[in-house]
GULUM-31375 format. One line per 3 residues: number of its first residue (from 1); for each residue z, x, y of N, C-alpha, C. Coordinates in steps of 0.1 Angstrom, whole numbers, plus 2048, in hexadecimal, padded with zeros to 3 digits. Last residue first. Layout:
residues N
NUM) Z:X:Y:Z:X:Y:Z:X:Y; ...
This chain:
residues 176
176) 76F:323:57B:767:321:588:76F:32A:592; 77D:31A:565:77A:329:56B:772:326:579; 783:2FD:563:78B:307:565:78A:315:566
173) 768:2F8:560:771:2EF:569:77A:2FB:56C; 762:302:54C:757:305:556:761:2FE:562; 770:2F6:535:776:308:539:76E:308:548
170) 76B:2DE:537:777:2E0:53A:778:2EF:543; 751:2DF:529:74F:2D6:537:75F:2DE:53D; 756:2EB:514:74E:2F6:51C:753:2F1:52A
167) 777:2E5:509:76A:2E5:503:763:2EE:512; 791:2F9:4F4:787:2F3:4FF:77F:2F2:4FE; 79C:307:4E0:794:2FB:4DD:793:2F0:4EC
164) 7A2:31F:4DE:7AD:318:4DF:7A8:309:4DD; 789:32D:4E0:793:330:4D5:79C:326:4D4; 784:326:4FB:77A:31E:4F2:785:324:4E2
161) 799:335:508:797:328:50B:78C:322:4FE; 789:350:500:79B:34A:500:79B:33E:4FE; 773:34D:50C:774:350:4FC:784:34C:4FC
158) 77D:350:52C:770:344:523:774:344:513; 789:366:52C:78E:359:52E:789:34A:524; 771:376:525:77B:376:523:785:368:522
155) 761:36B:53E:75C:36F:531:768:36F:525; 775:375:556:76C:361:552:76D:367:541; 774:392:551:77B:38B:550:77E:37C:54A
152) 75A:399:556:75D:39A:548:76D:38E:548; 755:38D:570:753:385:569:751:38A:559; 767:3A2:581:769:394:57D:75F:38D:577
149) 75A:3B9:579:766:3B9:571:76B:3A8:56F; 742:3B1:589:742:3B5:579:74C:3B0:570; 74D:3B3:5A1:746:3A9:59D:743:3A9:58E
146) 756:3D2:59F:75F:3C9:5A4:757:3BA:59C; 741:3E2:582:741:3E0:592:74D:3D4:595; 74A:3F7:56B:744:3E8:56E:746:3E7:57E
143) 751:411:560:746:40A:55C:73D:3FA:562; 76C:418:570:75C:423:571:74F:416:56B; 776:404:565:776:406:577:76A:40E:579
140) 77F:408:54D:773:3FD:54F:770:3FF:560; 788:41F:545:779:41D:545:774:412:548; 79E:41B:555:794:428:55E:78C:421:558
137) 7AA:408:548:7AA:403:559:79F:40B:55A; 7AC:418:530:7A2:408:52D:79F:404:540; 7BF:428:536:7B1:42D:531:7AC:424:535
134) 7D7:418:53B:7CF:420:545:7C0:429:545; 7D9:40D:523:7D7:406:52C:7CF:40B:538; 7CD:422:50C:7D5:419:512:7D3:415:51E
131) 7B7:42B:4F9:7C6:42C:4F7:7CF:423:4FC; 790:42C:4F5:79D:426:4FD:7B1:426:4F7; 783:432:4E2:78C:43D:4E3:796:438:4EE
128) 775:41B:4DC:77B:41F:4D2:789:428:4DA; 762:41B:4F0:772:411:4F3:777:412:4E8; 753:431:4E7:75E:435:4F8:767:428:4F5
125) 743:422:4D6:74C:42E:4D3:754:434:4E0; 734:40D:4E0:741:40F:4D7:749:419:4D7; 726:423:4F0:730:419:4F9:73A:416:4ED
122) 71A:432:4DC:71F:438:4EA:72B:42F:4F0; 709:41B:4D4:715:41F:4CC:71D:42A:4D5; 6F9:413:4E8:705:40A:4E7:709:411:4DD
119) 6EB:42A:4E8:6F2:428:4F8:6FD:41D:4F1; 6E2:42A:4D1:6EC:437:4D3:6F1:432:4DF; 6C7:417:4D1:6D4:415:4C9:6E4:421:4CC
116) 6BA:422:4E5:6C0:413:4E7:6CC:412:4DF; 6B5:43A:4D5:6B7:43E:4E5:6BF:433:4E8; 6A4:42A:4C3:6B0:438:4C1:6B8:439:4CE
113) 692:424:4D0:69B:416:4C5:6A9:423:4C8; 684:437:4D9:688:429:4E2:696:425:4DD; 678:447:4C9:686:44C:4CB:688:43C:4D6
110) 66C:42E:4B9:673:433:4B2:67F:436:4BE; 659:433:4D3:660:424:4CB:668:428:4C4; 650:447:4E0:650:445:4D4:65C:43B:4D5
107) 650:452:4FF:644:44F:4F9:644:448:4EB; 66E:448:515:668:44E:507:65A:447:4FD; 661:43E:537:661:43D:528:660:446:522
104) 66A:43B:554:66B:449:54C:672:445:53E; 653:42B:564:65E:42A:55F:65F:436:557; 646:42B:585:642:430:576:64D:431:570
101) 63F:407:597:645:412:592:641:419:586; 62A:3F3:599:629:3FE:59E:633:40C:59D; 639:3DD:58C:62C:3E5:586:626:3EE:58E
98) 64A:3D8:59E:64E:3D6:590:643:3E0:58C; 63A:3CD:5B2:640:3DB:5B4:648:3DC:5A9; 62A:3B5:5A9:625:3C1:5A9:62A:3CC:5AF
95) 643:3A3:5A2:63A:3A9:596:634:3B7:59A; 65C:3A9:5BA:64E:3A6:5B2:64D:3AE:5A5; 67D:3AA:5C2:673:3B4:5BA:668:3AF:5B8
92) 68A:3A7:5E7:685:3A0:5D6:681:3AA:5D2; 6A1:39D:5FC:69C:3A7:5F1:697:39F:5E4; 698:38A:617:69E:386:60B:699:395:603
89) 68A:393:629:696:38D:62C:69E:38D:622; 684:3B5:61A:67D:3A8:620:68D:3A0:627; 68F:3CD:619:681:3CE:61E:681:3BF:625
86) 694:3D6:5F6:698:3D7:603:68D:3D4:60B; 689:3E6:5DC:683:3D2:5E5:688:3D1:5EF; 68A:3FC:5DA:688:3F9:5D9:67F:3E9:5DB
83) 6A7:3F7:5DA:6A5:400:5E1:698:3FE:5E7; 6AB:3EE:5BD:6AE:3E8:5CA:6AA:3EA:5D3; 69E:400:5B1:691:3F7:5B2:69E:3EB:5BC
80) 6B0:412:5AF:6A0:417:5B5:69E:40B:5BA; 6C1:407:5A0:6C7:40A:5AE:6B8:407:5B6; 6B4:402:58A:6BE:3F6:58F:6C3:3FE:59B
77) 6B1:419:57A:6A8:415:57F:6AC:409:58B; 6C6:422:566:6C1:427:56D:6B6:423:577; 6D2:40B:559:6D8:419:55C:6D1:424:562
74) 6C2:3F3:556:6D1:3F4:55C:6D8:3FF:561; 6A5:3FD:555:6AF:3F7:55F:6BA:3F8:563; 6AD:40C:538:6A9:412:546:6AB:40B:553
71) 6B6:3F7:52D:6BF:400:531:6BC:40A:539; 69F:3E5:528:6AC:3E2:531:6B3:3EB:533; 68F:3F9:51A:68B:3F5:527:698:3F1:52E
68) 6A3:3F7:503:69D:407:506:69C:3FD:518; 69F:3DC:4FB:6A7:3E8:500:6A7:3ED:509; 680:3DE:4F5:685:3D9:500:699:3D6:503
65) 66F:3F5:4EC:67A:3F0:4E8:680:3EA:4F8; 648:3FE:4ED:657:3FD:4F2:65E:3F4:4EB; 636:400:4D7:635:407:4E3:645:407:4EA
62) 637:3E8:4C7:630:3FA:4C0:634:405:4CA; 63E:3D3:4D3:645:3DB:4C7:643:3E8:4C6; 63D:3CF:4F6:630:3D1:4EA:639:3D8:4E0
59) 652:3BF:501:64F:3C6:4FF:644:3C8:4F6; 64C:3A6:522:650:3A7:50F:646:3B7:50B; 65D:399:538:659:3AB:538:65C:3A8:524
56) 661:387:552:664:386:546:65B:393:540; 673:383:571:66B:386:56C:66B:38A:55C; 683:369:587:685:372:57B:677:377:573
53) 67D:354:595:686:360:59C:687:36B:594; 66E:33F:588:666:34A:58E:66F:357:597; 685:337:56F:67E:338:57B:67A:343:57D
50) 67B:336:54C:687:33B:554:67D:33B:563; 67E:32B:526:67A:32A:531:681:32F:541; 683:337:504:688:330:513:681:331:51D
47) 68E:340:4E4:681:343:4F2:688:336:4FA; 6A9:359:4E9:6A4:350:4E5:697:349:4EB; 6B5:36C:4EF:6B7:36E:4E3:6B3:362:4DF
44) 6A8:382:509:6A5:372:507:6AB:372:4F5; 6BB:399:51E:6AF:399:510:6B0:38B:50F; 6BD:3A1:542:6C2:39D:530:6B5:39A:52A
41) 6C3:3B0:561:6BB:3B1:550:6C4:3AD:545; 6BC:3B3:583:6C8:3AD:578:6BF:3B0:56A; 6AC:3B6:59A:6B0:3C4:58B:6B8:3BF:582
38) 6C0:3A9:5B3:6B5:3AC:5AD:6B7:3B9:59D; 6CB:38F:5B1:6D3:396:5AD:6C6:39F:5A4; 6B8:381:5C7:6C2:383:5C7:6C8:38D:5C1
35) 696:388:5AE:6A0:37D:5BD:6AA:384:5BB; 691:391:59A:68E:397:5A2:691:391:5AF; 69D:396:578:6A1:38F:585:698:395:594
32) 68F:397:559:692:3A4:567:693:398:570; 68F:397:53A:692:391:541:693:39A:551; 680:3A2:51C:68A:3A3:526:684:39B:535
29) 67F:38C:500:679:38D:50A:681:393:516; 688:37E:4EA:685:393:4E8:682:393:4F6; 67A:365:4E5:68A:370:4E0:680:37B:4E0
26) 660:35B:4FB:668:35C:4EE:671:366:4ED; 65C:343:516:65B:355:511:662:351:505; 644:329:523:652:32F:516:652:33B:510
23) 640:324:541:63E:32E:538:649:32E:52F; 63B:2FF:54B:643:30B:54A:63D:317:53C; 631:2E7:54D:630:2EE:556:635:2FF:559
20) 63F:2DF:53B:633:2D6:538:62A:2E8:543; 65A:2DA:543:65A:2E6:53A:645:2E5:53B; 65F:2C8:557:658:2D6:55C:65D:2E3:552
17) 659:2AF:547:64E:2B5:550:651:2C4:555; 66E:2B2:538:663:2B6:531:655:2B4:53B; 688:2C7:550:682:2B9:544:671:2BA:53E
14) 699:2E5:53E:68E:2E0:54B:688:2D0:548; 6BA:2EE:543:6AD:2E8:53C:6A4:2E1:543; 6D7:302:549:6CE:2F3:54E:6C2:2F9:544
11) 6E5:315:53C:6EC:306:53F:6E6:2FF:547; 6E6:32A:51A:6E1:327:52B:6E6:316:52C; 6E8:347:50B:6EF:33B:512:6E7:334:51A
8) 6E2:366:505:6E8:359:4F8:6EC:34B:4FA; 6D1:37C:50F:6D8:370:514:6D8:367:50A; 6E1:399:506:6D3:390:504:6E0:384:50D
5) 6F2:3AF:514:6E4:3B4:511:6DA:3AA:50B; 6FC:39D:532:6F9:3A4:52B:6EF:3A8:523; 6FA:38A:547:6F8:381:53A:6FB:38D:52D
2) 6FF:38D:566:708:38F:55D:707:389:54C; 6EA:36E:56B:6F2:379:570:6FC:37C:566
């Protein structure tokens, strides 16, 4: 949850019976939650292993930028496909309503990369033009949901705390 655009972390490991038992995706791999916090999306900046709540989506190079894909999710497609899985006790996404949508790809890889790369210089470029305080409250109020803001916050906190030379066991103690 909340891993952003790759996941550079993780805090359980599976033992070597149920890696023995396990798919190892590799870096590059996006990632789609389809339990609970359905439509969630991060990129794997490392190969790993991940439960069956999560679907693993590797792009063909020639064909898609998997970017490009997460950000159709996150910014356009992440309500739909709530919407979407509604239905059971529990909302889920499968594989096969995952693949029953038509997603609205740019045909060329290129403008993919282009399109991936401009959305995050877009964003650099708005917290550039931030001024003050009251700018920084509107853009991050329009940009992140209540549950968002708190855990940019953690995130924050967290890098404070390991700056000052905490270790992980401590800060996980004291952010909870």
């Amino acid at each position: 949850k909340n891993a952003g655009l790759y996941i550079s972390k993780y805090e359980q490991t599976y033992s070597t019976a149920g890696l023995a038992q396990s798919k190892m995706w590799k870096a590059g791999t996006l990632c789609i939650t389809i339990a609970a916090n359905i439509a969630d999306t991060s990129i794997l900046s490392f190969d790993a292993c991940f439960p069956d709540s999560i679907i693993g989506f590797i792009a063909d190079p020639e064909k898609a930028d998997a970017r490009y894909i997460k950000y159709l999710f996150d910014f356009y497609l992440q309500k739909r496909f709530k919407r979407f899985a509604q239905g059971a006790t529990q909302d889920n996404l499968s594989r096969e309503k995952l693949l029953s949508l038509k997603l609205p790809v740019a045909d060329d890889i290129g403008d993919q990369k282009i399109i991936a790369d401009r959305i995050f210089e877009i964003f650099l470029k708005s917290l550039v033009k931030i001024h003050n305080q009251q700018e920084a409250d509107q853009f991050i109020s329009d940009l992140l949901t209540p549950t968002e803001k708190i855990m940019l916050a953690k995130r924050l906190a967290i890098a404070l705390l390991l700056q000052k030379g905490y270790d992980y066991r401590t800060i996980q103690k004291l952010i909870r």
